[in-house]
C-alpha positions as a Markdown table, in Angstrom:
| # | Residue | x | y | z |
|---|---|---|---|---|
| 1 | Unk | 210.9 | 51.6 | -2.0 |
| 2 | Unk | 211.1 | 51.5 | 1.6 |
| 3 | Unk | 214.3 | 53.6 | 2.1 |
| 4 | Unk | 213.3 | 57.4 | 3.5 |
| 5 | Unk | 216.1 | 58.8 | 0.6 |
| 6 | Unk | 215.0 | 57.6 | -2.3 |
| 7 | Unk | 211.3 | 58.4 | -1.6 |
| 8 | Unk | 212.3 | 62.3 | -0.9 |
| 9 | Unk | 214.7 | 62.4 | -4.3 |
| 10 | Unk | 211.6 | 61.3 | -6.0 |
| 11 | Unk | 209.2 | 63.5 | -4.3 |
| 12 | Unk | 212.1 | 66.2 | -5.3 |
| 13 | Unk | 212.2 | 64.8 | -9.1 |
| 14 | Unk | 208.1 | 65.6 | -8.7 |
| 15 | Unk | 208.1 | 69.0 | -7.4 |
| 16 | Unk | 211.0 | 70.4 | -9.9 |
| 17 | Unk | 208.6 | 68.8 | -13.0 |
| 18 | Unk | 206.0 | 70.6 | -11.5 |
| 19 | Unk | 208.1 | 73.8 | -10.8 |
| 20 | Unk | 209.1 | 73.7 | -14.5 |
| 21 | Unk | 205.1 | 72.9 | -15.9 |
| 22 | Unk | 204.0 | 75.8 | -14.3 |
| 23 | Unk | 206.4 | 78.3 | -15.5 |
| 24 | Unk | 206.2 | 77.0 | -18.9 |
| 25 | Unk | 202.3 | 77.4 | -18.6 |
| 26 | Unk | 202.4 | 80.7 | -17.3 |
| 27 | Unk | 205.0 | 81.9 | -19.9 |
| 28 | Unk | 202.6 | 80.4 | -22.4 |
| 29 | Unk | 199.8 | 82.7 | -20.6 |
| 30 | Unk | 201.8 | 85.2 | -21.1 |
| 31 | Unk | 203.1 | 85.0 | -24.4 |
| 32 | Unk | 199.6 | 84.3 | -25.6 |
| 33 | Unk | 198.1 | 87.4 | -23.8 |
| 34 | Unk | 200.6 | 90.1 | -25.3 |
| 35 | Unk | 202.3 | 90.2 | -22.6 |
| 36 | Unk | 199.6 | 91.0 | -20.1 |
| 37 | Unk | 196.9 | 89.0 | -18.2 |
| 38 | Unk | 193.1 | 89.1 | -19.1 |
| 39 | Unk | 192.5 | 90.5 | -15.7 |
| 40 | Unk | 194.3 | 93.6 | -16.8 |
| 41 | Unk | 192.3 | 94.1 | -19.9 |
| 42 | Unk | 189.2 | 93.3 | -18.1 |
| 43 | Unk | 189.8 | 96.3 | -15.8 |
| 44 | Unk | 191.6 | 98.5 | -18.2 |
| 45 | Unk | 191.0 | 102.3 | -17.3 |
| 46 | Unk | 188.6 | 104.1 | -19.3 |
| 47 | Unk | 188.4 | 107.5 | -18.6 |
| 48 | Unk | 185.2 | 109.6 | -18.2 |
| 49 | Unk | 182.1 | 109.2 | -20.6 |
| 50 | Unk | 180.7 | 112.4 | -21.4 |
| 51 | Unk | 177.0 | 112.4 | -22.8 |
């Protein structure tokens, strides 16, 4: 494992798994969320409260 080329394909290999992992999580985010992020329901508009 001392050759420069094969340690960059395999850092390569790594970073594409990782690539793929996180846009499989964040379509699982998604997908679970209804199609929007908590953040957005968290600071959803609410209009004016009237007493």
């Amino acid at each position: 494992m001392s050759d420069p080329s094969i340690q960059l394909d395999i850092h390569r290999q790594r970073v594409a798994e990782m690539i793929r992992e996180a846009g499989e999580h964040s379509l699982a985010r998604t997908t679970a969320s209804g199609g929007r992020h908590s953040r957005h329901r968290r600071f959803r508009w609410r209009g004016i409260r009237t007493p």
